[in-house]
N, C-alpha and C positions, 0 to 999 in steps of 0.2 A: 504494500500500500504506500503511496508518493503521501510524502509528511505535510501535515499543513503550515510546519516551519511557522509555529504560533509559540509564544514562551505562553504555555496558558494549562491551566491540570486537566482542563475538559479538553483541548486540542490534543494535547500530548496523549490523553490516555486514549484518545481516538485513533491516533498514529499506531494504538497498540490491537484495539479491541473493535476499530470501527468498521473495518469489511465485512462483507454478507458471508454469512455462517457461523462468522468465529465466535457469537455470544449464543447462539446453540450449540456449537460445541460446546462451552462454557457448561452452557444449563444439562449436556448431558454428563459432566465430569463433576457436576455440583452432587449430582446421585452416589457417584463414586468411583473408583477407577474402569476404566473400559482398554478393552483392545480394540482395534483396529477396525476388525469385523462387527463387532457391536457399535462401533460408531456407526459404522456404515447402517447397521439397520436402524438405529436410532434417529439417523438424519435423512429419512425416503427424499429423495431429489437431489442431495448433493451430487457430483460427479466426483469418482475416490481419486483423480489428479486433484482436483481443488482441494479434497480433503486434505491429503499428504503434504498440501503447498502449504494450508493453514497451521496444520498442526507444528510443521517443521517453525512458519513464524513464530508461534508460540513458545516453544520450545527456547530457540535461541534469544526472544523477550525474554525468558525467565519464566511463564504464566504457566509453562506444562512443564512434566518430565515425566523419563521414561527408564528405565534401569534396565537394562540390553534388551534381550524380547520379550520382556514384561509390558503390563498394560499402562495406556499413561493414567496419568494422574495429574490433579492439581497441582503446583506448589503451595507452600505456607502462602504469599504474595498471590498467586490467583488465589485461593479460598476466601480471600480478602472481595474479590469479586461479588461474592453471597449476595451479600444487599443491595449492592445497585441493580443485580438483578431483578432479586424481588423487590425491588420499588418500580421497575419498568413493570414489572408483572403486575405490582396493584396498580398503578398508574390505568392500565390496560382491561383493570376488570369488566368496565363496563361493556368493553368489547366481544368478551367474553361470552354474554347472553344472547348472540344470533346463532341460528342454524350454524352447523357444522359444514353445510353443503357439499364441495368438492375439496376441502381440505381436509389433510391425511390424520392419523391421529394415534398414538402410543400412550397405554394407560401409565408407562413411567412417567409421561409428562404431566401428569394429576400430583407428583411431590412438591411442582410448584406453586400452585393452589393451596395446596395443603397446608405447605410452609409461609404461604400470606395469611390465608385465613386463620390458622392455630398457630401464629406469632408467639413469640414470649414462653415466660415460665406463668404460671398460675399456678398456685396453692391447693387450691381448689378445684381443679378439673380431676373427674374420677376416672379411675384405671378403666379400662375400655381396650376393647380390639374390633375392628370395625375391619370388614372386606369390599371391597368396593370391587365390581366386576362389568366392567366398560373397556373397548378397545379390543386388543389384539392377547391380552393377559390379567387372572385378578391380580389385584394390590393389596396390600393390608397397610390400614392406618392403626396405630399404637398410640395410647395417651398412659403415660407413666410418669411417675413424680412430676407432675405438674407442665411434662411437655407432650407435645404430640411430635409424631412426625411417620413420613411412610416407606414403606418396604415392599422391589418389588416381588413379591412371592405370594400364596395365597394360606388364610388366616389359618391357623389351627383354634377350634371352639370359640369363634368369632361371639363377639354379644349382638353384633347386627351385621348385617347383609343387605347391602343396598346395589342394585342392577339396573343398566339403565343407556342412554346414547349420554355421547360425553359432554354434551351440553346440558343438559337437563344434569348429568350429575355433579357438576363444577356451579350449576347454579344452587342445587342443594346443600351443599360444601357452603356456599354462600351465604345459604339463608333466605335463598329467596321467595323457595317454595315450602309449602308442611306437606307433610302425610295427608291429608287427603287430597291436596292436589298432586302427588307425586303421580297417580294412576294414568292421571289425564295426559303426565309428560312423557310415558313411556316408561315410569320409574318401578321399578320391583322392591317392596321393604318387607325384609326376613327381621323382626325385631322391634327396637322403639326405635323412630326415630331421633326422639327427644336429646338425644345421646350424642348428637352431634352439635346441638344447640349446645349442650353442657358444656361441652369443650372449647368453644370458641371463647376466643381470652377477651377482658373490658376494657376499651381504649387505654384507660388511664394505668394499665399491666406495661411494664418497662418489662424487657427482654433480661433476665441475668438478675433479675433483682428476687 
């Protein structure tokens, strides 16, 4: 990528992060390390020269790394990434609640939903294992000592089961809709749904506190 030669943190960090794909790779390295091949399915439509040319940028920035033919991985300095992520992500939510149409769709990509919506630590959010089954594979969301967050594999003796297209299930994640409208969205609910409500954290929850 040609520098925009700006003394400036948003320019420079663009020089690092601002071409097409490279903050989807990001978001699929946010999940956790991936080879090669798993990028490739993670990312339907890149072409794997582009791939290889991004990832090598990365690499030599500092943002990945890779330990001989091990899979990469973030650095300490990309995991730093996290949040401006999820701040485009909620930035974006509202975007969120149209049709799915002709665009593609992987249920790993529901951790960054999850990790907007169930922000922070809370005290008070109860132990919970939720399976969420949309996409090409289930998920399970996890709430333990006061965090949520998701895994992609499918739940052992889930407390709910929720099934559905991935819009209607990222709006529920949201809040948008209840239990009795889930039916009308295509939504399947094995359980309470109320359980999802519980967990969502109250603005005023600081993340670590």
């Amino acid at each position: 990528m040609k520098s925009y030669g700006q003394f400036c943190g948003l320019a420079r960090g663009l020089d690092v992060i601002g071409d097409r794909w490279t903050l989807l790779i990001v978001r699929e390295l946010l999940v956790g390390p991936r080879r090669y091949s798993e990028l490739v399915e993670g990312l339907p439509g890149i072409a794997t020269n582009l791939l290889a040319d991004r990832l090598r940028s990365l690499e030599e920035q500092g943002v990945v790394a890779r330990d001989a033919e091990g899979p990469y991985q973030l650095t300490d300095w990309g995991q730093g990434l996290s949040e401006p992520v999820r701040a485009i992500a909620r930035w974006a939510a509202p975007l969120m609640t149209s049709p799915i149409g002709e665009a593609t769709f992987r249920s790993a990509w529901l951790a960054l939903p999850v990790a907007v919506v169930f922000d922070g630590v809370d005290p008070d959010r109860p132990r919970a294992t939720i399976e969420v089954r949309s996409g090409n594979a289930p998920v399970t969301i996890e709430s333990r000592n006061g965090r949520v967050w998701m895994e992609c594999r499918p739940a052992v003796a889930p407390d709910l089961v929720v099934s559905g297209p991935p819009e209607a299930i990222v709006e529920i994640l949201m809040g948008a809709f209840d239990e009795s409208s889930a039916a009308e969205r295509g939504v399947s609910v094995q359980g309470d749904l109320a359980q999802l409500d519980r967990l969502r954290t109250p603005p005023s929850t600081v993340a670590g506190e």
